[in-house]
Backbone as a chain_set.jsonl record, in Angstrom:
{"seq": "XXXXXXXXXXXXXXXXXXXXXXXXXXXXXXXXXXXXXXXXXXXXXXXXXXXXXXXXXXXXXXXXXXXXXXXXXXXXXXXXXXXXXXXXXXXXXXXXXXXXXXXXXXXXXXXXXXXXXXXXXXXXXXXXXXXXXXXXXXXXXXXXXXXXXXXXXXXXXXXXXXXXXXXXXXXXXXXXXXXXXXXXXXX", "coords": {"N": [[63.973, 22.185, -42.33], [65.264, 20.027, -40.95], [63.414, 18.294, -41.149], [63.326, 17.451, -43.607], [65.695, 16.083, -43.972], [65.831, 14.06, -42.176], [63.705, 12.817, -43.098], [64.992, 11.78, -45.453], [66.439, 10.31, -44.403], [65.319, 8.093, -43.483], [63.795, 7.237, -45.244], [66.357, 6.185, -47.11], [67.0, 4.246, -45.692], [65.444, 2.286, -45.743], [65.503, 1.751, -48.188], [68.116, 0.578, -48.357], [68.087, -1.553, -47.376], [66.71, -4.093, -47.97], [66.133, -6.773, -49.929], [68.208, -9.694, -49.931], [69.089, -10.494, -52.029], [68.945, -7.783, -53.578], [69.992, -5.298, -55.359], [71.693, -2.5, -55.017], [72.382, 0.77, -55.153], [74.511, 3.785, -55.411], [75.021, 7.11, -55.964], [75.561, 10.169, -57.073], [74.934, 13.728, -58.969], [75.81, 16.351, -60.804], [73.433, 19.162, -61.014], [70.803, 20.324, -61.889], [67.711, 22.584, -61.864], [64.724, 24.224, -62.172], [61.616, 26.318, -61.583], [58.819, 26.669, -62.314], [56.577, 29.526, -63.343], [55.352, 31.413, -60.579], [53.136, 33.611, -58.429], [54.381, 35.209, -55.499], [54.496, 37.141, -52.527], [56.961, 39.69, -52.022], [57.131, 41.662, -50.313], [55.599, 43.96, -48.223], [52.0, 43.644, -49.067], [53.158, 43.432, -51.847], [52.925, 41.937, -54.761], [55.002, 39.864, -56.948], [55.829, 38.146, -59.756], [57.574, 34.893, -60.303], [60.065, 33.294, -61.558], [62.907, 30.702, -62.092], [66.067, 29.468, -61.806], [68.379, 27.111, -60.703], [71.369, 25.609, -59.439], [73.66, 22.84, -58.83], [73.563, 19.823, -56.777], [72.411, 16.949, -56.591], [71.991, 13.302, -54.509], [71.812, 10.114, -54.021], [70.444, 6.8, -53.131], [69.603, 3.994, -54.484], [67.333, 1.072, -54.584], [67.283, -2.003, -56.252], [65.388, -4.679, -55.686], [63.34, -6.745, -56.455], [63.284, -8.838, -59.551], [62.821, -9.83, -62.46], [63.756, -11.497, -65.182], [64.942, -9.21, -67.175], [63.988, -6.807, -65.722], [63.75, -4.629, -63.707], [62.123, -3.88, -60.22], [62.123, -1.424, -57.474], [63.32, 0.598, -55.34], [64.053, 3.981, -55.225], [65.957, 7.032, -53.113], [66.293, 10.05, -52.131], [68.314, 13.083, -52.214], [68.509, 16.98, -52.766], [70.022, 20.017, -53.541], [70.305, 23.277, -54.484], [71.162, 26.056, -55.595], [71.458, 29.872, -56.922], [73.034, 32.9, -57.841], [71.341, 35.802, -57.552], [69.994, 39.081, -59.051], [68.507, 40.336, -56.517], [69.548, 39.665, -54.043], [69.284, 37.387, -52.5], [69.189, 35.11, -53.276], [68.5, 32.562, -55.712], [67.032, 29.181, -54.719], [66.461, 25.777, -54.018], [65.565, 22.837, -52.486], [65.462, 19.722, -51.262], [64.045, 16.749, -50.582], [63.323, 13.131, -52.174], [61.676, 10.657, -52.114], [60.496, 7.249, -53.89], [59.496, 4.626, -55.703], [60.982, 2.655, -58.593], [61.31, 1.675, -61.61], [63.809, -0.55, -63.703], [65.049, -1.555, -66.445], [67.609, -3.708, -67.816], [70.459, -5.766, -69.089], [73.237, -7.943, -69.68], [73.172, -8.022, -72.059], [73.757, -5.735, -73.192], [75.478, -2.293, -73.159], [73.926, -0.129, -71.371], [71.493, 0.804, -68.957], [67.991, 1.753, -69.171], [65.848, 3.67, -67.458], [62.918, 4.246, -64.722], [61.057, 6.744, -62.486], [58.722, 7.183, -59.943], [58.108, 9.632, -57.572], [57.574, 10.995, -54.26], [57.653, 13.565, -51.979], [58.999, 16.239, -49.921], [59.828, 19.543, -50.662], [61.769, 22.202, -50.435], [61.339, 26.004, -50.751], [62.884, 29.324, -51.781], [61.892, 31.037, -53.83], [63.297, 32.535, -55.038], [62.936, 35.502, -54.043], [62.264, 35.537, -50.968], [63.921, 35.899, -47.79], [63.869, 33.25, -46.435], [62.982, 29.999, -46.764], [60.376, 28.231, -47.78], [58.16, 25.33, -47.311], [56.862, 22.634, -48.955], [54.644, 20.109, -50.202], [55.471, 17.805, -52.959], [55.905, 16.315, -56.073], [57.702, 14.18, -58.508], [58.765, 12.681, -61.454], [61.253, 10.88, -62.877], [63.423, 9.974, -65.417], [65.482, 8.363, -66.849], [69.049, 7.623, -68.352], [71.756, 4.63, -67.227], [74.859, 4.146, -67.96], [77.125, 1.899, -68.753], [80.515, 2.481, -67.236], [82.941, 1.472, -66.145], [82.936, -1.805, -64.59], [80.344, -1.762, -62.096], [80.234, 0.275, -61.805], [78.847, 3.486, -63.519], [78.016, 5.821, -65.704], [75.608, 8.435, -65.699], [72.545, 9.841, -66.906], [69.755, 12.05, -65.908], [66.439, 13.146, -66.648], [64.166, 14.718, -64.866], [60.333, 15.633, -63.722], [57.674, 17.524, -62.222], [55.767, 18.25, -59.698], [55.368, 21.508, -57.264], [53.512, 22.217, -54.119], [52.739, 25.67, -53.746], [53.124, 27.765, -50.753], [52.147, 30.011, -50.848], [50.656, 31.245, -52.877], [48.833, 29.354, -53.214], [48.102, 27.478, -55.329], [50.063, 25.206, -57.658], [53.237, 24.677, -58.627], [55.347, 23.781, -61.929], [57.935, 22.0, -61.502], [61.28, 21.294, -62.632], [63.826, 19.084, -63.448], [67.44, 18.232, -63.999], [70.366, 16.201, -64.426], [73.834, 15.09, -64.87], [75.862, 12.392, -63.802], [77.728, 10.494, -61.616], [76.987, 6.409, -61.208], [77.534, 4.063, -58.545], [77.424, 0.827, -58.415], [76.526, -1.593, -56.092], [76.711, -5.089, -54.929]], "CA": [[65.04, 21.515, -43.038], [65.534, 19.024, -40.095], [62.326, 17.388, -41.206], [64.045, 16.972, -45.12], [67.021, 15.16, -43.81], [64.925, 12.589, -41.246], [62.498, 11.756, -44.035], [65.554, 11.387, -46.775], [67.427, 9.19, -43.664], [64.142, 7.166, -43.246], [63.8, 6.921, -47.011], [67.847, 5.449, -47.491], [67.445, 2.753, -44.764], [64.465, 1.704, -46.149], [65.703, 1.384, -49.577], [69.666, -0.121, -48.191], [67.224, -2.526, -46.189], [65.791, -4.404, -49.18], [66.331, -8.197, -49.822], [69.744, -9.864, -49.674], [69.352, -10.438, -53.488], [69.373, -6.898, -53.824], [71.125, -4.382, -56.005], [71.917, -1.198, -54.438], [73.587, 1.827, -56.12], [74.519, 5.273, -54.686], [74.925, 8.149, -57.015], [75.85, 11.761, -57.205], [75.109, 14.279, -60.416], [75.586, 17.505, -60.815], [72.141, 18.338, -61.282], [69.813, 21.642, -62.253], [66.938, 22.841, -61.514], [63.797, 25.378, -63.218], [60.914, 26.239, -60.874], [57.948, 27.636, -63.543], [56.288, 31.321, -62.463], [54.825, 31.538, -59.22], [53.089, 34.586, -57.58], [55.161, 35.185, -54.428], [55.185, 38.55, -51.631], [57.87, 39.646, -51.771], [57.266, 42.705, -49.371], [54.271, 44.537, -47.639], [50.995, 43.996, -49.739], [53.161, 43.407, -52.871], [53.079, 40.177, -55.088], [55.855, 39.565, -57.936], [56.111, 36.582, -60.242], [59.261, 34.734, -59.76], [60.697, 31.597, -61.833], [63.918, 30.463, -62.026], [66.646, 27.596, -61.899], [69.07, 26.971, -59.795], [72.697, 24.371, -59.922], [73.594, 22.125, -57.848], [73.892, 18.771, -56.819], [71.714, 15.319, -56.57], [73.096, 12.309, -54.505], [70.963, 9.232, -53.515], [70.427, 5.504, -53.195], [68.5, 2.787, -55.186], [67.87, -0.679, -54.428], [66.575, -2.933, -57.3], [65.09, -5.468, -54.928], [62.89, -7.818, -57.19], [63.812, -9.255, -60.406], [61.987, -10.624, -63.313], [64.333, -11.156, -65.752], [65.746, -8.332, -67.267], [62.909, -6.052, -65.597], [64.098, -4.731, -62.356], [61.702, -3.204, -59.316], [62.517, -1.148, -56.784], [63.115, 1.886, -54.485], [65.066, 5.036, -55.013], [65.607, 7.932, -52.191], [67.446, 11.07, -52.973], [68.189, 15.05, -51.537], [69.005, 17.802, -54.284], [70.659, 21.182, -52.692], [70.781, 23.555, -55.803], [71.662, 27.391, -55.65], [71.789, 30.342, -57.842], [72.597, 34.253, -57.236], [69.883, 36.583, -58.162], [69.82, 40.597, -58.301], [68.065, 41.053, -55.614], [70.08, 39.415, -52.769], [68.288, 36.13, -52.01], [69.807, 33.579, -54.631], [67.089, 31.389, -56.213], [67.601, 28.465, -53.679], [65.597, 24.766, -54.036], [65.822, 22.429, -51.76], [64.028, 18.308, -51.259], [64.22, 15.107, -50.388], [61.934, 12.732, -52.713], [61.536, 8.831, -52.512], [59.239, 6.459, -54.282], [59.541, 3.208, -56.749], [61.89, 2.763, -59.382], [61.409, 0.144, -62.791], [64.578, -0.444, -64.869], [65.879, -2.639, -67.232], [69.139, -4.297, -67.665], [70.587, -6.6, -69.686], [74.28, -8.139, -69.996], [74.254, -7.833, -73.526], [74.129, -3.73, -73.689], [76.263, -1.371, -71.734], [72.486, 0.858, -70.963], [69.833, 0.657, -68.55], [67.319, 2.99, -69.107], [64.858, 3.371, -65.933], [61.69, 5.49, -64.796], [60.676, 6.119, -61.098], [57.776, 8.293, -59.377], [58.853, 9.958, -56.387], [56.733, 12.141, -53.665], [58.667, 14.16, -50.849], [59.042, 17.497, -49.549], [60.792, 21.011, -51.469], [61.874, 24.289, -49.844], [62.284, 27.031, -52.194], [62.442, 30.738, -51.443], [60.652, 31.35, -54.932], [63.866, 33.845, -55.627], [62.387, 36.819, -53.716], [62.303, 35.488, -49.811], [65.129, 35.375, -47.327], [63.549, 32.02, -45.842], [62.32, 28.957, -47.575], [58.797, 27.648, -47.393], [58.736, 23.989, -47.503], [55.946, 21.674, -49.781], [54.782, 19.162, -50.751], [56.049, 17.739, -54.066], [56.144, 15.178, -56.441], [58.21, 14.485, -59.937], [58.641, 11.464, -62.226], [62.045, 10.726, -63.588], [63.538, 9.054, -65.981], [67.327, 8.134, -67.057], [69.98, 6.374, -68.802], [72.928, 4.489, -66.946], [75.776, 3.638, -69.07], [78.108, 0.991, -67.644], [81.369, 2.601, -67.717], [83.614, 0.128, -65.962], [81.871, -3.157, -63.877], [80.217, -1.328, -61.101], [80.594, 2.145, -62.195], [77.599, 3.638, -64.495], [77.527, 7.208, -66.355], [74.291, 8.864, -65.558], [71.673, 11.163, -67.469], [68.727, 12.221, -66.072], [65.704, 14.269, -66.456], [63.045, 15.086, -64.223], [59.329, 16.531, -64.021], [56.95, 17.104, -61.603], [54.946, 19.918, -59.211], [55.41, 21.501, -56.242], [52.95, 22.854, -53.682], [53.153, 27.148, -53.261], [52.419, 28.514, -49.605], [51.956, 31.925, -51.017], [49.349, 31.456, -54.024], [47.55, 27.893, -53.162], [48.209, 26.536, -56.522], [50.905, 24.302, -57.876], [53.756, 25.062, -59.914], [56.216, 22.72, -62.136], [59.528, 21.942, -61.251], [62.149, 20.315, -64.002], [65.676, 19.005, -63.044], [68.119, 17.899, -65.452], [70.99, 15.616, -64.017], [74.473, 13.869, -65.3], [76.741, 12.05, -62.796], [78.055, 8.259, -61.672], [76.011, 5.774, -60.406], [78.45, 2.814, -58.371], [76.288, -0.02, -58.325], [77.414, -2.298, -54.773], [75.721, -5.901, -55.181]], "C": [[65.413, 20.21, -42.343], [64.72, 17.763, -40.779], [62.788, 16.299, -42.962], [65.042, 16.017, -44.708], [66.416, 13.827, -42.637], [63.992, 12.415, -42.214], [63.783, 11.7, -45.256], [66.136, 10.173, -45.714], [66.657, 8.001, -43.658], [64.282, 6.258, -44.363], [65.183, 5.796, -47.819], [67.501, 4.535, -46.802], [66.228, 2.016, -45.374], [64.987, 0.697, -47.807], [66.917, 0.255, -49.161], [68.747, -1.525, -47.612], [66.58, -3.731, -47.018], [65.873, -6.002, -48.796], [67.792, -8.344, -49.941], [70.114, -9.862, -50.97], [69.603, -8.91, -54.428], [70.564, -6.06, -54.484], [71.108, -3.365, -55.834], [73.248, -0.165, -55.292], [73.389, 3.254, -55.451], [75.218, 6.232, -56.006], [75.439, 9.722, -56.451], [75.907, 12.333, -58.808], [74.861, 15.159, -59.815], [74.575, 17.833, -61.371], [71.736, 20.758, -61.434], [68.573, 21.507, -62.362], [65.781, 24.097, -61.92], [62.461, 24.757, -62.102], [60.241, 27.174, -62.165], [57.053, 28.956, -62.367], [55.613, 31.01, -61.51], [54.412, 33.101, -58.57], [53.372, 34.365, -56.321], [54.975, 37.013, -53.409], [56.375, 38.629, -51.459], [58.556, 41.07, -51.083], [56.05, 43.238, -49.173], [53.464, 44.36, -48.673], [51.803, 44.197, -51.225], [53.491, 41.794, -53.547], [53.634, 40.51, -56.269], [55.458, 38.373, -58.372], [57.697, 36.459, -60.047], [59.383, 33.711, -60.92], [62.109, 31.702, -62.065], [64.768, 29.588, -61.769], [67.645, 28.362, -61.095], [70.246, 25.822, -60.199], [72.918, 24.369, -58.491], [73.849, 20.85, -57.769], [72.432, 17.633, -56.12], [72.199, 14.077, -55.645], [71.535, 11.599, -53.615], [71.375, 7.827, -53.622], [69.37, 4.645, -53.81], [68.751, 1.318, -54.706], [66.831, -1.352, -55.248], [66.041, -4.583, -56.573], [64.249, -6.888, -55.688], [63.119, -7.729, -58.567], [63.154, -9.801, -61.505], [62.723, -10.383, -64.373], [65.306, -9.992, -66.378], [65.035, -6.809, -66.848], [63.449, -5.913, -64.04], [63.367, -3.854, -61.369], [62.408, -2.625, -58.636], [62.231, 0.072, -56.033], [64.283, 3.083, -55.043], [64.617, 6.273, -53.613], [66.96, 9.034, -52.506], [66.973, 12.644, -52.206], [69.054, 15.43, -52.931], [69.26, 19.35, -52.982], [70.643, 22.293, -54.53], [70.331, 25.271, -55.245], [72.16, 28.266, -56.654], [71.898, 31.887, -57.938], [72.017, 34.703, -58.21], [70.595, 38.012, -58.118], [69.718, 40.906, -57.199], [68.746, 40.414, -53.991], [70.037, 38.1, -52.198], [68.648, 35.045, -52.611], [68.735, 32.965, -54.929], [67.743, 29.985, -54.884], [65.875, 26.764, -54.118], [66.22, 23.765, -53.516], [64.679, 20.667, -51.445], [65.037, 17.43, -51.014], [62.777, 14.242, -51.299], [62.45, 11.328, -52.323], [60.382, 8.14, -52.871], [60.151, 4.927, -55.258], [60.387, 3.888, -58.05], [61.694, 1.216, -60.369], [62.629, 0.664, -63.803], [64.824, -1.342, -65.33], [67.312, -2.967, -67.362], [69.337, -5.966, -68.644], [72.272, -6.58, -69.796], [75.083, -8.207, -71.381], [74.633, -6.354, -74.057], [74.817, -3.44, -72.84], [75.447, -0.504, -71.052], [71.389, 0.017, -70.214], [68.918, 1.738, -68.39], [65.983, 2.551, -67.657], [64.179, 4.657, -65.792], [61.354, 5.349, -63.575], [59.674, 7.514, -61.139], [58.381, 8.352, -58.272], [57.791, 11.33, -55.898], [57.893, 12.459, -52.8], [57.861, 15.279, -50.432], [60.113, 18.533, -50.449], [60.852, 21.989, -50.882], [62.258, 24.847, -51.25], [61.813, 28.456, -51.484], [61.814, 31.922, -52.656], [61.855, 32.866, -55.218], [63.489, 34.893, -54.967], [62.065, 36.676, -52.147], [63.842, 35.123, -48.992], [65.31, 34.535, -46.879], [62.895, 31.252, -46.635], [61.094, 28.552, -46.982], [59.228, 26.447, -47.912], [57.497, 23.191, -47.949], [56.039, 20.762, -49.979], [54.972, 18.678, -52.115], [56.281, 16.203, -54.462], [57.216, 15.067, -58.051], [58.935, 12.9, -60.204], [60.026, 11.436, -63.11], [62.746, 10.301, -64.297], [65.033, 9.31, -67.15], [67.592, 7.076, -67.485], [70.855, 6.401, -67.73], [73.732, 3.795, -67.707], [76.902, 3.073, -68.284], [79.567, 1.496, -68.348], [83.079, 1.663, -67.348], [82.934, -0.804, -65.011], [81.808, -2.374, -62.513], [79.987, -0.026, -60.829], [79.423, 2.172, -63.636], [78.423, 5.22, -64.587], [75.938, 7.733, -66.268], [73.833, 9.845, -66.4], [70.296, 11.046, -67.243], [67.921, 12.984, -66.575], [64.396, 14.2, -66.08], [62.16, 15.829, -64.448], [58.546, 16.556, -63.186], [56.102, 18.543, -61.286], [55.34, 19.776, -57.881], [54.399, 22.481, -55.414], [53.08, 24.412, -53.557], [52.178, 27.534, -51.92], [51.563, 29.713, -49.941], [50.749, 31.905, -52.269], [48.172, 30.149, -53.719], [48.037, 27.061, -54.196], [49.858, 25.632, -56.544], [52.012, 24.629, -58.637], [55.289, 23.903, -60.593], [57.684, 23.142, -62.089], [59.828, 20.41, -61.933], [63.517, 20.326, -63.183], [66.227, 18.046, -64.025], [69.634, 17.21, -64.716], [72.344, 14.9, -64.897], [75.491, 13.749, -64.193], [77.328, 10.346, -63.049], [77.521, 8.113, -60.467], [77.696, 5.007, -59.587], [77.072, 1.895, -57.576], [77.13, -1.435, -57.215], [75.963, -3.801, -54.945], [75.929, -7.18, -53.882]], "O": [[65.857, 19.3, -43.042], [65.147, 16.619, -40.933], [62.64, 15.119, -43.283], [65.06, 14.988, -45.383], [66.91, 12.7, -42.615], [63.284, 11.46, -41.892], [63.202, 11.498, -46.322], [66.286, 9.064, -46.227], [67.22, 6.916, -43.81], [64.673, 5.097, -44.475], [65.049, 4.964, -48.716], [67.733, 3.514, -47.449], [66.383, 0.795, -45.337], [64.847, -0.451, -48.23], [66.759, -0.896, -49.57], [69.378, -2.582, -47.636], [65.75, -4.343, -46.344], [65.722, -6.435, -47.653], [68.548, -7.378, -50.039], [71.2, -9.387, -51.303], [70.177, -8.808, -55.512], [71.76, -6.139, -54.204], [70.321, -2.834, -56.618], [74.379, -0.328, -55.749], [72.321, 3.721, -55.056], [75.908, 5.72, -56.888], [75.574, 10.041, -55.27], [76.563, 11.801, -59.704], [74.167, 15.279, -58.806], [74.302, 17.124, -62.339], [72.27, 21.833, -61.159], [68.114, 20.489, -62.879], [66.379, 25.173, -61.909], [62.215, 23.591, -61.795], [60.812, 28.054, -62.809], [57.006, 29.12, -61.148], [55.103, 29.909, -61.717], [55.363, 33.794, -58.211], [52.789, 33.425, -55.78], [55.499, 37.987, -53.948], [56.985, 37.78, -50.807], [59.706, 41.507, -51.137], [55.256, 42.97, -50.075], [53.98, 44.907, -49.647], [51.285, 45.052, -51.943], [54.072, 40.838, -53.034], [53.043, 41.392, -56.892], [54.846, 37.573, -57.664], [58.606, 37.253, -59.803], [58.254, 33.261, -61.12], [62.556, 32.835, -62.245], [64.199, 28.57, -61.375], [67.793, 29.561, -60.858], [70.063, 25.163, -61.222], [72.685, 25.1, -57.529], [74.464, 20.454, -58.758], [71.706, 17.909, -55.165], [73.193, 13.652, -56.233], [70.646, 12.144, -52.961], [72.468, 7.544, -54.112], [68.205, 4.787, -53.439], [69.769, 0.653, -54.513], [65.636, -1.273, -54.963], [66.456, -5.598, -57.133], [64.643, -8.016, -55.39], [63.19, -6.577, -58.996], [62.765, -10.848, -60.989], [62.65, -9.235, -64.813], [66.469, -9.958, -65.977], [65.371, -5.785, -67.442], [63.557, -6.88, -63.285], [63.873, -2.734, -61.447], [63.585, -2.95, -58.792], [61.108, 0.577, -56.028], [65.445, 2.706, -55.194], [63.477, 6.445, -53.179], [68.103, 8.86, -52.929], [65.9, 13.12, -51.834], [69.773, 14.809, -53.715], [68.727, 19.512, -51.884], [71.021, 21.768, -55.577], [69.313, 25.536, -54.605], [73.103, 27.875, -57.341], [70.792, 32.389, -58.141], [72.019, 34.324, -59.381], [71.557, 38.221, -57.38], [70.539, 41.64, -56.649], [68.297, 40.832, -52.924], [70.882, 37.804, -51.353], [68.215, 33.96, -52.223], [67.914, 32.922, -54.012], [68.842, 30.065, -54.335], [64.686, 26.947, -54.379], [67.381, 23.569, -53.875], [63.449, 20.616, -51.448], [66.259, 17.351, -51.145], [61.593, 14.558, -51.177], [63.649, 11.053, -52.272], [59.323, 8.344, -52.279], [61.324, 4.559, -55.202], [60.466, 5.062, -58.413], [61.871, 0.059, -59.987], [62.646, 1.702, -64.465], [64.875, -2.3, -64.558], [68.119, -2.202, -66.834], [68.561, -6.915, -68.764], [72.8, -5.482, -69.972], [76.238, -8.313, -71.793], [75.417, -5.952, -74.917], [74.933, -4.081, -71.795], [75.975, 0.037, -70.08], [70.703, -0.944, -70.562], [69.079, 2.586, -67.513], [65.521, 1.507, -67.196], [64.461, 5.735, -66.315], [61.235, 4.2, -63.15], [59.713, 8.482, -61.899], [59.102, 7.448, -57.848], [57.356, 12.251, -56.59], [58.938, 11.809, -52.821], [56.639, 15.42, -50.473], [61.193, 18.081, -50.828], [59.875, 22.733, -50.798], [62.935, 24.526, -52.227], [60.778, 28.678, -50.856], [61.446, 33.088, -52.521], [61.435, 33.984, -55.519], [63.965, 35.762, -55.698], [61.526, 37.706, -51.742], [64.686, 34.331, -49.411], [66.479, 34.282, -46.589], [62.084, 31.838, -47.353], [60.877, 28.561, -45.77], [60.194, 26.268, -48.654], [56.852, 23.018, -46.915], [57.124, 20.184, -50.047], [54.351, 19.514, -52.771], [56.632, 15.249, -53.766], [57.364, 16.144, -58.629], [59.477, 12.184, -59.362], [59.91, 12.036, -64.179], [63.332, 9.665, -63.421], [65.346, 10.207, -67.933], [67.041, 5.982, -67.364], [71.065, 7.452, -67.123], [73.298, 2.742, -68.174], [77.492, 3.64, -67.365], [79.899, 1.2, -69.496], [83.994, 1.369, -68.117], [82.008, -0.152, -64.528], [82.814, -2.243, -61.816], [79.625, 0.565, -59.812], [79.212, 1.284, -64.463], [79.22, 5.656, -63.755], [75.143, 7.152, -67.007], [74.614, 10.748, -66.7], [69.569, 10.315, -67.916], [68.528, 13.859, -67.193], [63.53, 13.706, -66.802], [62.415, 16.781, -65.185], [58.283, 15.377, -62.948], [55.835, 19.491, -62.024], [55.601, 18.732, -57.285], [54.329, 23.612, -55.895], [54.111, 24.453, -52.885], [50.949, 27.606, -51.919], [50.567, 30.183, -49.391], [49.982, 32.868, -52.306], [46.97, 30.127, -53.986], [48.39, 25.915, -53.916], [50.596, 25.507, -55.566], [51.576, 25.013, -59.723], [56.084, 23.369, -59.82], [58.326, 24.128, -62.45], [59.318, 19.289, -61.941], [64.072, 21.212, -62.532], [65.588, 17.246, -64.709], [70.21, 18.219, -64.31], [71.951, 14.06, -65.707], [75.968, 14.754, -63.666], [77.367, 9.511, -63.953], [77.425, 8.752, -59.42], [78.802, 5.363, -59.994], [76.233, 2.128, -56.705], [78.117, -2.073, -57.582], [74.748, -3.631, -55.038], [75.147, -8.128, -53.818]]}, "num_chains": 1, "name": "protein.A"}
């Protein structure tokens, strides 16, 4: 978990770090989470499927660093915490830091910028059925409106898609998150 929070810290200074022309925005949404089935042990020589979602929260930084009219590049970097009790004791539990590139648009004559970023990282999840998280690699592609609700202040809606590595089977399995919050956009 140490390793999630020094590669999301890395990831923020990088992004806050941008050009001076820069447009930086920090965020928080309450945010959800759906991990698709996964074979998992989930005791001596036995293997369950698991899937399951989780709630929670989202909070990160963007910096829109180059400009081409109403076409804006950039970086986003972001941790998600999201928790959910189960039957069996263990809560569904998912856990990341992602950062990658970010393209949005913008324009002064709408109150919307819609925007799309790829993002790789790391994910713990205890796949619902462990009392410790395994931790992967992971990627997911997201893509949102912000709605300017007063100068500086946005309305957020995302929704995310991607995959995340499984220790326990080899293969891959997709993880969806679903997001609304406020952006505050610092220029």
């Amino acid at each position: 978990m140490k390793r999630l929070w020094a590669g999301f810290a890395v990831c923020v200074m990088l992004v806050v770090c941008g050009s001076a022309r820069a447009q930086v925005g920090i965020y928080g949404m309450a945010s959800g989470g759906f991990l698709s089935s996964v074979n998992v042990q989930s005791g001596p020589l036995t293997l369950t499927s698991a899937s399951f979602s989780a709630y929670g929260g989202t909070f990160g930084v963007y910096d829109n660093y180059l400009h081409w009219g109403p076409v804006k590049l950039g970086g986003d970097g972001r941790f998600f915490i999201q928790s959910k009790s189960n039957n069996n004791g263990y809560n569904n539990q998912l856990r990341g830091a992602l950062a990658g590139a970010r393209l949005a648009l913008f324009s002064h004559v709408v109150p919307f910028s819609p925007y799309i970023q790829a993002e790789l990282g790391g994910v713990g999840t205890n796949y619902g059925t462990q009392s410790q998280r395994s931790t992967s690699f992971a990627y997911q592609v997201q893509g949102g409106l912000d709605y300017t609700i007063f100068p500086h202040v946005d309305g957020r809606f995302e929704y995310g898609a991607g995959q995340i590595g499984s220790q326990f089977s080899g293969s891959r399995q997709q993880m969806q998150q679903i997001g609304l919050g406020i952006v505050v956009r610092i220029y």
